[in-house]
N, C-alpha and C positions, 0 to 999 in steps of 0.2 A: 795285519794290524793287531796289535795286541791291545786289551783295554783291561780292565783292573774291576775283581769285583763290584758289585754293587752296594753288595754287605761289606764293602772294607773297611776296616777300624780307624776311625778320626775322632780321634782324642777327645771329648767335653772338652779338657783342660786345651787342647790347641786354639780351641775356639774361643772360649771361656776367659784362658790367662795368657794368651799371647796375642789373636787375631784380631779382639776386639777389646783391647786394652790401651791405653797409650803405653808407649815405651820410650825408654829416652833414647833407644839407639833399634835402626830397625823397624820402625814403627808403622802397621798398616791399618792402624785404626780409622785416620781420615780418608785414605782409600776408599775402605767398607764403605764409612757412614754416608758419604757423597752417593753411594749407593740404596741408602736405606739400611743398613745392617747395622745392627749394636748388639750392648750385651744383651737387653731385653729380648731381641728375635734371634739369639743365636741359633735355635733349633731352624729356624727357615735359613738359614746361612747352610748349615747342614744337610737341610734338604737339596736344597739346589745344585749345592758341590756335586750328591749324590746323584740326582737326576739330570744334571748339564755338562759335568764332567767328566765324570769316570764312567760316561760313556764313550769320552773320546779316546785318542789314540795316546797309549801312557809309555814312554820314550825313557828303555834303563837309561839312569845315570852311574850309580856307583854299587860296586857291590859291600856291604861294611858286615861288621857282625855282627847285625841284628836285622841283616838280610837284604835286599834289592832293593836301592831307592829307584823313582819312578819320576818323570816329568810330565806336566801335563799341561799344555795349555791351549787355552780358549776361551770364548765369549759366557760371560754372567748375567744372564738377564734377569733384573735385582727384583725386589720388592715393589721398589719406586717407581719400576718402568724403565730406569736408565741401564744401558750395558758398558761392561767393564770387561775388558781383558786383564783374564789371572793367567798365570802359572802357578802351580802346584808343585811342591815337591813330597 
């Protein structure tokens, strides 16, 4: 089983201007927040990615140039108490 740093690099800005933004296309903001997650706790979003996720099993998908994307999915158990199934890429 291969799993991915703990230290691995997750963008502010992924979290900041994409995950917890609305979007008009794309969009997982209502996702998050049904979980408790916004802009104001993005660092707990962060955290838990880090401690709930990338400890599981992280599944290549493609190889590009700027190196191995990863898959990852499983259970979020959020702020609020409620759990959410993510995938990660």
């Amino acid at each position: 089983m291969a799993t991915l740093d703990p230290n691995a690099v997750i963008a502010r800005a992924k979290l900041t201007e994409y995950l917890l933004v609305q979007l008009a296309q794309d969009d997982k903001l209502q996702f998050l927040a049904q979980a408790g997650y916004t802009i104001e706790n993005w660092q707990q979003l962060e955290r838990d990615l880090r401690e709930q996720i990338l400890a599981l099993e992280a599944i290549p998908t493609a190889q590009t140039r700027y190196g191995q994307k990863y898959a990852i999915t499983g259970a979020l158990h959020s702020p609020n108490g409620m759990t959410i199934r993510v995938k990660t890429i």
